[in-house]
DRENSE-81435 format. One line per field, with one value per residue (C-alpha): residue number from 1; residue in one letter; x, y, z. Coordinates in nm, 2 decimals, decimal comma. Example, Ala and Ser with C-alpha at 12.3 -4.5 7.8 and 13.67 -1.06 7.14 Angstrom:
BEGIN
pos c(1/2)
code c(a/s)
c1 c(1,23/1,37)
c2 c(-0,45/-0,11)
c3 c(0,78/0,71)
This chain:
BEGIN
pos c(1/2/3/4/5/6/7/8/9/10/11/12/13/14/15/16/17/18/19/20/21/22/23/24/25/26/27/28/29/30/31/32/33/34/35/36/37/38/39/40/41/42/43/44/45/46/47/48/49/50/51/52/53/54/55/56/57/58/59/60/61/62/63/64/65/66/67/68/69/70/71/72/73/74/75/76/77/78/79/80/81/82/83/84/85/86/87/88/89/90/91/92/93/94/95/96/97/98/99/100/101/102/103/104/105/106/107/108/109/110/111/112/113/114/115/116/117/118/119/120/121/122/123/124/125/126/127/128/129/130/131/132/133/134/135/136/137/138/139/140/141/142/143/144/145/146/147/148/149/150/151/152/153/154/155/156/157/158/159/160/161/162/163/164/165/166/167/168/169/170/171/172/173/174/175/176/177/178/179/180/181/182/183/184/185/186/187/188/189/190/191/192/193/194/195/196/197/198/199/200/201/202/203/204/205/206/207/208/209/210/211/212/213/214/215/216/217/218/219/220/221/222/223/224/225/226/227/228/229/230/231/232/233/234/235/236/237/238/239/240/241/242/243/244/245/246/247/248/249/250/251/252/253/254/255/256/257/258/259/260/261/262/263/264/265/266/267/268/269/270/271/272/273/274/275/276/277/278/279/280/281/282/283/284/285/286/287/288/289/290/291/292/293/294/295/296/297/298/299/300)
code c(x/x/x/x/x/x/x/x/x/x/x/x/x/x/x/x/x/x/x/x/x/x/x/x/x/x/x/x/x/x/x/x/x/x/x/x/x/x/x/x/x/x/x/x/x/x/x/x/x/x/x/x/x/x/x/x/x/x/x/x/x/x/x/x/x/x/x/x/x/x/x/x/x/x/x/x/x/x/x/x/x/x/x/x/x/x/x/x/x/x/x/x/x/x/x/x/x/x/x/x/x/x/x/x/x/x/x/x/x/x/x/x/x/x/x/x/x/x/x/x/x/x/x/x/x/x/x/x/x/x/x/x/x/x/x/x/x/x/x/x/x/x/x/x/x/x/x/x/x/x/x/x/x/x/x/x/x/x/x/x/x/x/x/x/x/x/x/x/x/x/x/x/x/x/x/x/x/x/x/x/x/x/x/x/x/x/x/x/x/x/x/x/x/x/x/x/x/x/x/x/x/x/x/x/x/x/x/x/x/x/x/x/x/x/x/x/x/x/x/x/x/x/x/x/x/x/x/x/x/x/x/x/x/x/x/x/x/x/x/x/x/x/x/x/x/x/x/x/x/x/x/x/x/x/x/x/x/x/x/x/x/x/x/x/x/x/x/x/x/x/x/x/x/x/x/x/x/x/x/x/x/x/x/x/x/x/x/x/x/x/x/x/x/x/x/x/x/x/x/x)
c1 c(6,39/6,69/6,90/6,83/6,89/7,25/7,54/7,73/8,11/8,17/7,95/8,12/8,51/8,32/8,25/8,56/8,74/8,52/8,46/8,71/8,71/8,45/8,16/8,17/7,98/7,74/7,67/7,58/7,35/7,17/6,94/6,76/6,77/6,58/6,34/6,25/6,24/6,02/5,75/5,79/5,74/5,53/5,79/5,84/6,19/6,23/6,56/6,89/7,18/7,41/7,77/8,05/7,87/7,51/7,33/6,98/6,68/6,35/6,05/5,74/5,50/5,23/4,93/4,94/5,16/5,38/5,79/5,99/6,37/6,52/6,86/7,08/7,41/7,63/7,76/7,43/7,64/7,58/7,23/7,17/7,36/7,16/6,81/6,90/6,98/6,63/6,47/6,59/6,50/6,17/5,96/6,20/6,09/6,45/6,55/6,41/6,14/6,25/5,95/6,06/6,35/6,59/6,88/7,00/6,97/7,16/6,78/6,60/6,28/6,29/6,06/6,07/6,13/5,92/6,03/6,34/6,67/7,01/7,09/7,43/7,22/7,08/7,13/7,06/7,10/7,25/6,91/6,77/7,10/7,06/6,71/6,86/7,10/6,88/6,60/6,86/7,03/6,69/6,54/6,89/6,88/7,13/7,33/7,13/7,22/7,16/7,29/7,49/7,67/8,04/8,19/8,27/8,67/8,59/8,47/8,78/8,98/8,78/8,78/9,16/9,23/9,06/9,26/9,55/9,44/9,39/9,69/9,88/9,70/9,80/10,16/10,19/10,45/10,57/10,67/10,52/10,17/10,19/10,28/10,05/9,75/9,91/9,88/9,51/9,40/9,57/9,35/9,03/9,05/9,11/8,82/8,58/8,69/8,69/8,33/7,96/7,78/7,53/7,34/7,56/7,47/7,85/7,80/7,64/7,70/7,48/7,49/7,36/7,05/6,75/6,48/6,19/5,85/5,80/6,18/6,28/6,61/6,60/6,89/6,97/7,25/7,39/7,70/7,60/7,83/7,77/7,98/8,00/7,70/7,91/8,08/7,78/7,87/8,19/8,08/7,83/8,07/8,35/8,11/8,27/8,46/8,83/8,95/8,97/8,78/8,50/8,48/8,51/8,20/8,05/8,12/7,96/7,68/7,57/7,62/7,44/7,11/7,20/7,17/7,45/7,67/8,01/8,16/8,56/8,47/8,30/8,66/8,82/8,72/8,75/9,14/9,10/8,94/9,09/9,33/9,13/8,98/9,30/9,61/9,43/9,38/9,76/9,81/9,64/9,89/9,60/9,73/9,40/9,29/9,10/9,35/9,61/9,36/9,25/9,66/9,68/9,40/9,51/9,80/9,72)
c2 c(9,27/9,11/9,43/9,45/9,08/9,11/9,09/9,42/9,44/9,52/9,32/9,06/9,14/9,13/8,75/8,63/8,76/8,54/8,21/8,27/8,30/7,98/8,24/8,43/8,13/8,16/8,49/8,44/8,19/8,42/8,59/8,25/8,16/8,43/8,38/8,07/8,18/8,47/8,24/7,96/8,21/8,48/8,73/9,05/9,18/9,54/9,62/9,46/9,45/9,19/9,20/8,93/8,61/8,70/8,86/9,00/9,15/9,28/9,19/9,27/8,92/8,94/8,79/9,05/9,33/9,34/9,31/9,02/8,98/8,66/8,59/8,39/8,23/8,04/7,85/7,63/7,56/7,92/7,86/7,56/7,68/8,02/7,83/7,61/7,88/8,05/7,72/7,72/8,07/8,06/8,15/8,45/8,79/8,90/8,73/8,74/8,50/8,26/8,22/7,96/7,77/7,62/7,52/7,34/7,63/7,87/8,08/8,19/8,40/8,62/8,81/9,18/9,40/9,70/9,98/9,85/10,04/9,93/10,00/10,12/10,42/10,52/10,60/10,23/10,17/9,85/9,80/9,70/9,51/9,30/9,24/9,09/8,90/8,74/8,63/8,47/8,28/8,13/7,88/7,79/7,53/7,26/7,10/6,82/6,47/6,64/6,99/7,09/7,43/7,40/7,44/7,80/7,72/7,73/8,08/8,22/8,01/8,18/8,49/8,51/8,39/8,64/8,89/8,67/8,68/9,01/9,17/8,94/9,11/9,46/9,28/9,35/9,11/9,28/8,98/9,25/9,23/8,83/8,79/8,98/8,80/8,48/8,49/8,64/8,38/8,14/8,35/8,31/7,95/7,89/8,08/7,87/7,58/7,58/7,79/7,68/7,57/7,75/7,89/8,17/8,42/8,50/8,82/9,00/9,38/9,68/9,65/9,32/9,44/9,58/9,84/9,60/9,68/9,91/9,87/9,51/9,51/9,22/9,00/8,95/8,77/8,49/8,34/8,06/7,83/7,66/7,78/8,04/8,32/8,56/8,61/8,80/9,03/9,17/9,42/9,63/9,68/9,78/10,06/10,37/10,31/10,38/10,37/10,02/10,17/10,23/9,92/9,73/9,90/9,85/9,49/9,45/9,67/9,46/9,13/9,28/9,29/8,90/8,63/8,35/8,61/8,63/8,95/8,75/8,56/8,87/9,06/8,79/8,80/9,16/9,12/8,82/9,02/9,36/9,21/9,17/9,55/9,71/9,51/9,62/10,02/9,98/9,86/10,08/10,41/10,49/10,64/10,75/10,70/10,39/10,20/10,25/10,15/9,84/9,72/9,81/9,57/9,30/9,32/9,31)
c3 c(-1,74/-1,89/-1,89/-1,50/-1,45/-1,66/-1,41/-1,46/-1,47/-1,13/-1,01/-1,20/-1,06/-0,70/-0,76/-0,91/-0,64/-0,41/-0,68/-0,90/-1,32/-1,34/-1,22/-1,52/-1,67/-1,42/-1,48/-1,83/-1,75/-1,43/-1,64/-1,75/-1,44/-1,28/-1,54/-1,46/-1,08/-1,17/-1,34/-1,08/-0,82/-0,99/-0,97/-1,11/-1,04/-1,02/-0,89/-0,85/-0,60/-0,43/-0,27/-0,36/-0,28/-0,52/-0,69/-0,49/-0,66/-0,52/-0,67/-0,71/-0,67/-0,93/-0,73/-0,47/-0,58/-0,24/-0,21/-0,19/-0,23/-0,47/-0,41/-0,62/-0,54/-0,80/-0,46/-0,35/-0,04/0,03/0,01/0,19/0,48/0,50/0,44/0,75/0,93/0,82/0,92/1,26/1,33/1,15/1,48/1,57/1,45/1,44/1,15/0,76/0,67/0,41/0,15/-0,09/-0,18/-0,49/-0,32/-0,63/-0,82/-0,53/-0,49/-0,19/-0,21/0,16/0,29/0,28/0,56/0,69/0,70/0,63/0,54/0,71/1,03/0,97/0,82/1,14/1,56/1,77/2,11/2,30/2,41/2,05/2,01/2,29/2,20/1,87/1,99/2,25/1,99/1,76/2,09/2,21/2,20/2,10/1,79/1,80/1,54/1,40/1,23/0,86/0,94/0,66/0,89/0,94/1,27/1,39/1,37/0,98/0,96/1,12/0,91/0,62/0,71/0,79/0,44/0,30/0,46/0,38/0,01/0,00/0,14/-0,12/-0,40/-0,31/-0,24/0,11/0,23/0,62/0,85/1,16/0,98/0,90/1,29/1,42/1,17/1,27/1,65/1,64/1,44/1,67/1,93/1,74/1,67/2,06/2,12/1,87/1,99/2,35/2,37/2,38/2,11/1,93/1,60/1,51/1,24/1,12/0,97/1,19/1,16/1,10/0,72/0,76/0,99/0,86/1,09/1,11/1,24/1,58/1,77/1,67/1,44/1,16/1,10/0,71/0,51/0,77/0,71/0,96/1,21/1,47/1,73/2,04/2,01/2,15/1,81/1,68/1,93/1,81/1,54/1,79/2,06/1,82/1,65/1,68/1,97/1,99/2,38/2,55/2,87/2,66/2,48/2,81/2,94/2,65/2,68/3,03/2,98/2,66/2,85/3,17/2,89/2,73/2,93/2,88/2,72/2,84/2,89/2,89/2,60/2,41/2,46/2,33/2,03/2,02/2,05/1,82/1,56/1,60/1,37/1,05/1,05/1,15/0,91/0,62/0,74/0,85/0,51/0,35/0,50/0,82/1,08/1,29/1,65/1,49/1,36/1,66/1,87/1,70/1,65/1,99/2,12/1,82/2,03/2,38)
């Protein structure tokens, strides 16, 4: 097990870009660590994954011999804010179970999904979509007097940093790109602060939604807010669309299938947002019907 729990070098890079060079510490320690998860927990971790935030292994749990999934953070923050948002959604079927907790530790033990398998992988309609997105929206949880979730407005912030941070890496300095960032984020910051207030998930695109059982999709990995719902919106009326007709209808038909969704407000964002999907591909030398439509709409 402690070749599988060892945090590889790319994995490493990944989470130094996010935490910087002080994770590498971290990642020497995580194999102790999951030990002492795995015999807390009667675990048996079998494979190992995670993206730039941490590191995510499925296990097998020794008593009964079914799945779970132990993810580890070297932010706790991270944690805590996900578990809460588990917490709130606890009696929703669309989101991941949350099975046990170590927030001071960065762990969460979830639930595993069946069947499983991202829905970026496969065909979806709007219909499962909005099915979703209205389980996560009701009954809508409010912010309460211990809530440790951040106001929507620091998302965006996030989020356009990152692009920020990025594009400096690769030493992209073009005053037409920084203008462009500049007034969508001016955009999306109107936007979070002038909506309705809700439990929003963050992250919420097809990579981070999982087939669960019969036709319900299953909301993983939240990067949780509390802010306008409509933001979860964004990603599944941008997929694979590239003509602002279509994206419009799009819009209407998804909020037609939503209630308290807000067709304006869901466009919004979409012009908001265009902004950080298509200044990288710009960046980047792309010149396809994608991208010019994205900096077109970023720029509308």
């Amino acid at each position: 097990m402690r070749e599988l729990v060892c945090v590889a070098p790319e994995a490493r890079d990944r989470l130094v870009v996010r935490f910087g060079a002080g994770v590498l510490a971290w990642c020497d320690e995580l194999p102790a660590l999951v030990d002492q998860l795995s015999a807390r927990w009667e675990l048996e971790p079998v494979v190992a994954g995670g993206g730039g935030t941490s590191r995510v292994f499925r296990c097998l749990k020794r008593d009964t011999g079914t799945s779970a999934w132990l993810k580890v953070t070297p932010d706790p923050g991270i944690a805590r804010e996900e578990a809460e948002a588990l917490r709130a959604w606890a009696k929703t079927p669309s989101a991941v179970t949350l099975l046990e907790q170590d927030l001071t530790a960065g762990a969460l033990l979830l639930e595993d999904v069946e069947p499983g398998g991202q829905v970026s992988g496969r065909a979806w309609s709007l219909a499962e979509v909005a099915a979703l997105l209205r389980d996560l929206r009701h009954p809508a949880p409010a912010p309460g007097e211990h809530s440790v979730l951040r106001r929507l407005s620091h998302r965006v912030d996030f989020m356009f940093d990152l692009t920020d941070r990025r594009l400096a890496a690769r030493d992209v300095h073009d005053p037409a790109v920084a203008n462009v960032l500049r007034r969508a984020r001016a955009a999306a910051l109107d936007l979070a602060d002038t909506g309705p207030v809700g439990l929003v998930h963050g992250d919420l695109h097809p990579a981070n939604v999982l087939s669960g059982p019969g036709a319900r999709l299953v909301a993983i990995d939240p990067r949780p807010t509390w802010g306008d719902p409509d933001f979860d919106a964004v990603d599944w009326v941008f997929e694979g669309v590239a003509d602002p007709a279509v994206l419009e209808q799009r819009v209407e038909e998804l909020a037609a299938l939503v209630p308290g969704m807000s067709p304006r407000r869901v466009m919004g964002w979409c012009r908001a947002l265009a902004a950080l999907v298509a200044v990288p591909h710009v960046c980047a030398g792309r010149d396809d019907a994608e991208t010019r439509f994205l900096m077109a709409l970023a720029d509308s």
